[in-house]
Each structure stands twice: as structure tokens, then as C-alpha cells.
LOSE-742450 format. One record per residue: residue number from 1; residue in three letters; x, y, z of N, C-alpha, C in turn. Coordinates in steps of 0.2 Angstrom, whole numbers, plus 5000, padded with zeros to 4 digits. Atoms other than C-alpha are relative to their C-alpha. Example, Ala and Ser with C-alpha at 12.3 -4.5 7.8 and 13.67 -1.06 7.14 Angstrom:
nr, rest, n_c1, n_c2, n_c3, ca_c1, ca_c2, ca_c3, c_c1, c_c2, c_c3
1, ALA, 5004, 4994, 5000, 5062, 4978, 5039, 5004, 5006, 5000
2, SER, 4996, 4994, 4999, 5068, 4995, 5036, 4996, 5005, 5003
***
This chain:
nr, rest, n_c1, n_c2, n_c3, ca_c1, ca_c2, ca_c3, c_c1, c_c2, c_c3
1, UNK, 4993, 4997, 5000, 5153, 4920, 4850, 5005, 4995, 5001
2, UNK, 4995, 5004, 4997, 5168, 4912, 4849, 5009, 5003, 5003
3, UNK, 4993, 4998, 5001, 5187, 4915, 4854, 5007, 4995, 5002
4, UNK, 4993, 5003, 4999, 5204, 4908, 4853, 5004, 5002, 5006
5, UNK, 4999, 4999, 4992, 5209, 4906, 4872, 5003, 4991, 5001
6, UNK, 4995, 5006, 4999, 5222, 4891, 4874, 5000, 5000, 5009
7, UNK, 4999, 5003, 4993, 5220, 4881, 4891, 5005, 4993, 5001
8, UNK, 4997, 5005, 5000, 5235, 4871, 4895, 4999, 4994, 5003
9, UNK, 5003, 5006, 4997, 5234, 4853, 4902, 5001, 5002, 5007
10, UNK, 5001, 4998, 4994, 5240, 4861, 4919, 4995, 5003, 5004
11, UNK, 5008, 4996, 4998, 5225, 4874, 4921, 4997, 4994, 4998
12, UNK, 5009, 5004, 4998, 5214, 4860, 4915, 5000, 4995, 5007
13, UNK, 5000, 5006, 4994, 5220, 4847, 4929, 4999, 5007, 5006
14, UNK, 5002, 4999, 4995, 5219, 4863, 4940, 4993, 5002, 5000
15, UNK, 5007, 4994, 5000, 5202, 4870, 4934, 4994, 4990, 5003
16, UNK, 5003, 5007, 4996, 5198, 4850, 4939, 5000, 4997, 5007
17, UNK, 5000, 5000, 4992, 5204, 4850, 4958, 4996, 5007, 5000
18, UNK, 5006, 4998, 5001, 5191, 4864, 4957, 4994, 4999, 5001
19, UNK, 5005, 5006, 5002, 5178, 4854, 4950, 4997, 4998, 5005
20, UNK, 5000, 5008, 4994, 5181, 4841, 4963, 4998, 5004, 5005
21, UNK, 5000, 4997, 4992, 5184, 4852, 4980, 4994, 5008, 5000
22, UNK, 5005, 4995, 5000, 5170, 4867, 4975, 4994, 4997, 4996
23, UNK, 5004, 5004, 5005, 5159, 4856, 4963, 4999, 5007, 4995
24, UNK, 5002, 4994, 5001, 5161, 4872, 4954, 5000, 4995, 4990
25, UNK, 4998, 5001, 5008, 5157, 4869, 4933, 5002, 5005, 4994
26, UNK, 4999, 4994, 5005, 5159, 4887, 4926, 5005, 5004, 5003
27, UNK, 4993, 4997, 4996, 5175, 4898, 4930, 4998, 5006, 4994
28, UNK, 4998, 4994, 5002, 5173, 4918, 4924, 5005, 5001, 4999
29, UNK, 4993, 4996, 5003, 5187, 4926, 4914, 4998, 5007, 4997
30, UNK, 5001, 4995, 5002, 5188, 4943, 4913, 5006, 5005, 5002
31, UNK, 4996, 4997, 5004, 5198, 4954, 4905, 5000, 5008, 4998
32, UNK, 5004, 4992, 5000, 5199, 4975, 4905, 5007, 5005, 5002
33, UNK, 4993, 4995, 5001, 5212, 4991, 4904, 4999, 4998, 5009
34, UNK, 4998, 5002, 4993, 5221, 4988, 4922, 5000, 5008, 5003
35, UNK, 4995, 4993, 4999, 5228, 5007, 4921, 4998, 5003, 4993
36, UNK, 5001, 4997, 5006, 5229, 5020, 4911, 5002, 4999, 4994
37, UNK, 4994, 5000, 5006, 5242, 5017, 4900, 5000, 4993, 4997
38, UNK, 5001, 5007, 5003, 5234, 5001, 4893, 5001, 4992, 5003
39, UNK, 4999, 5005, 4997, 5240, 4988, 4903, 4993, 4996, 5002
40, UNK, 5005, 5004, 4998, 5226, 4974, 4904, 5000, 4994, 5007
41, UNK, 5002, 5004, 4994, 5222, 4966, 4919, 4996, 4993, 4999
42, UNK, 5001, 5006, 5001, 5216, 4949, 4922, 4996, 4997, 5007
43, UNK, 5003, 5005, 4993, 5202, 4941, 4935, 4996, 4993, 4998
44, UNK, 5004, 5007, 5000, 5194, 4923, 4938, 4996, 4999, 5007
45, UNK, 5004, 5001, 4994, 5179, 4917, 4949, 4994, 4996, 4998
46, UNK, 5007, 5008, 5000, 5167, 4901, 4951, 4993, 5007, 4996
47, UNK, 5004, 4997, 5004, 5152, 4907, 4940, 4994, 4995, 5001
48, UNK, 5006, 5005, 4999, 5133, 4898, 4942, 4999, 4998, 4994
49, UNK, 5001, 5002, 5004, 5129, 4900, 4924, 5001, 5007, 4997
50, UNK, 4996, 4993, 5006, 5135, 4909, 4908, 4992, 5005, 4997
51, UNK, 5005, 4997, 5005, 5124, 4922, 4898, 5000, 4998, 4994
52, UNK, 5003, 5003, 5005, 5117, 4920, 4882, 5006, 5001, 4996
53, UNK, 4996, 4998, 5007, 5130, 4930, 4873, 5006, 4998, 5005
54, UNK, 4994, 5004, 4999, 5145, 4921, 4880, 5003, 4998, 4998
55, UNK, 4998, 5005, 5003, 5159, 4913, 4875, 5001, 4993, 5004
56, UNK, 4998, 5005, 4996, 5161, 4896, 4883, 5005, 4995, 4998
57, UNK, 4992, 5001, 5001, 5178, 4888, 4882, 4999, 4993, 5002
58, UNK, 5001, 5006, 4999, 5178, 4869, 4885, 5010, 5001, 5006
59, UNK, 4993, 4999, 4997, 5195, 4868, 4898, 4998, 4994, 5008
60, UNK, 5000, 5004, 4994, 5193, 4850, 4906, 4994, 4998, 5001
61, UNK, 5006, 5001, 4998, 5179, 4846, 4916, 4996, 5005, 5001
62, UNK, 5001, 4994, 4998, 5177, 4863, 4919, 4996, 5006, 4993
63, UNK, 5000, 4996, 5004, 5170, 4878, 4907, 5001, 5006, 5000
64, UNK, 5000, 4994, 4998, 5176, 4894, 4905, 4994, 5005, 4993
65, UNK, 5006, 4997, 5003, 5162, 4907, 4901, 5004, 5010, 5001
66, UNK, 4997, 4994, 5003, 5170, 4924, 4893, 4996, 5006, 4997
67, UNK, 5005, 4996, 5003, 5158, 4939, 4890, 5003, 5004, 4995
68, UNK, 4996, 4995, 5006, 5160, 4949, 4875, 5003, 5008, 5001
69, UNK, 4993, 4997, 5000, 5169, 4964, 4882, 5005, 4996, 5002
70, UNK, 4993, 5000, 5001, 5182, 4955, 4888, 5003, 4995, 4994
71, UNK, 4996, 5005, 5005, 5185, 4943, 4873, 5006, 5002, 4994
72, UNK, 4992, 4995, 5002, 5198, 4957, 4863, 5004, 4998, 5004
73, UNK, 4994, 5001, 4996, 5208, 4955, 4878, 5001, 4992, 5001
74, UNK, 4999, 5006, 4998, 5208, 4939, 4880, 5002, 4996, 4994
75, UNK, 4999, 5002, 5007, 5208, 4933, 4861, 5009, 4998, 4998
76, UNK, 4994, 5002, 5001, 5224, 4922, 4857, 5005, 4999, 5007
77, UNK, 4998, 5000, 4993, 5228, 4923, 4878, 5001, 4989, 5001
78, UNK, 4999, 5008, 4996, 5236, 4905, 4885, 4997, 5000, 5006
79, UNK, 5000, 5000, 4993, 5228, 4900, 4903, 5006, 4995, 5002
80, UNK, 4997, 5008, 4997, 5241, 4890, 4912, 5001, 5001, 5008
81, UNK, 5004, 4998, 4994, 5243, 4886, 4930, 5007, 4997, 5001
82, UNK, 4994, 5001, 4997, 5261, 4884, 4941, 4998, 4998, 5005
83, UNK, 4999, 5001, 4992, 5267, 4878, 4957, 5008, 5000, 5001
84, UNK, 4995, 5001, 4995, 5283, 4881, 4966, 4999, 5003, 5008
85, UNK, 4998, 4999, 4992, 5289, 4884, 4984, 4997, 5009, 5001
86, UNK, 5002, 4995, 4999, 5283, 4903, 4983, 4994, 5002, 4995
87, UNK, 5003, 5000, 5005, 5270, 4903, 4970, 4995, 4995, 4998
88, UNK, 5002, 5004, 5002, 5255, 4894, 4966, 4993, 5003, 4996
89, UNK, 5004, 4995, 5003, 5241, 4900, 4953, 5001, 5000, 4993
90, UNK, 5002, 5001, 5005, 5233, 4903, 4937, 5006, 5007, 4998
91, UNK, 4998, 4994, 5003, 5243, 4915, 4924, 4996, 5000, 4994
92, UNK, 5004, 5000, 5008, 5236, 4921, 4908, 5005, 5003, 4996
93, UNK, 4995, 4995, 5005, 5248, 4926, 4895, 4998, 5001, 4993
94, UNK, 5004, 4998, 5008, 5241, 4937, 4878, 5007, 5001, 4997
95, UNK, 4994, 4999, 5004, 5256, 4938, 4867, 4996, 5006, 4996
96, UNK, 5006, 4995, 5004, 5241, 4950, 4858, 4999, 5006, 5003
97, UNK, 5001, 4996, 4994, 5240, 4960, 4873, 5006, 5005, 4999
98, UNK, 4992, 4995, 4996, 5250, 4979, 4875, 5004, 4998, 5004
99, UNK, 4993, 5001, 4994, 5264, 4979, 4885, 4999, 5004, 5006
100, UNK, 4999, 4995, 4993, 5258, 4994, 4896, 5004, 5005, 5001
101, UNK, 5000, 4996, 4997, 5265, 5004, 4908, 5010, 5000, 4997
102, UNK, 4993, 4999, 5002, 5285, 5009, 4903, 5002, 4998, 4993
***
């Protein structure tokens, strides 16, 4: 299986201070209705190893392994990753993705 899942060079360099300080080499992405009203939700978590039916995403040193329900939601999704004074963390943005709730 494959999917179009965009990791920018800031998620890789974070999915790589990862890497280094967890020795971690697989990172879950999953993706699923949040709520009723469509809005999709978004979780990530060190991973031992993928399933057969997986997608594996190359993103750095690291790989992200994506099971086939959540690759709809995720399909055409950016990973990127920020840091300011209040904020620090991955986002996923699906431009593909409903808008949800209002």
C-alpha cells in the first residue's frame, strides 16, 4: 500500500532527535473520525515494528508505518513540526481532510 503523506524537513530533523534520544526507528500515524460531525483526529507513538499491510513512509532516519484504515485520512496530509515560546510539537495538516464541527 502506498500514500501520499508529505514530511517536511522539520518533522524529519524532529523524527531524528527521536531516533537519537529513544533509539526509536518506527513512529505510528493514525488517523480516525474525532467526533461526530466528521472532524478527524490525529495520534503518533514509537512503534516496534510495522504490519504486513502497512504503509511505510520514509521521513529521515525514522519511518512512519500507517495502517490501511487510517490512510483515507491521512492521504495528501503534511507532517511538520514547530517550536515557539508556548508550543512545541508535531502538526498534521490534510488540506483533503473535512473541516468538521461548525
Amino acid at each position: 500500500m502506498s500514500i501520499a503523506l508529505t514530511v517536511t524537513p522539520a518533522a524529519e530533523r524532529a523524527f531524528g532527535d527521536l531516533a537519537e534520544d529513544r533509539g526509536a526507528t518506527l513512529v505510528r500515524v493514525w488517523a480516525g473520525q474525532a467526533c461526530g460531525c466528521g472532524r478527524i483526529g490525529y495520534k503518533m507513538a514509537l512503534e516496534e515494528e510495522a504490519n504486513t499491510e502497512d504503509a511505510v513512509i520514509p521521513a529521515g532516519v525514522i519511518k512512519l508505518v500507517v495502517s490501511p484504515d487510517s490512510a483515507p485520512h491521512l492521504e495528501g496530509g503534511i507532517i511538520d513540526y514547530s517550536e515557539d515560546p508556548m508550543y512545541a510539537g508535531f502538526t498534521i495538516n490534510n488540506p483533503n481532510a473535512q473541516s468538521g464541527c461548525g
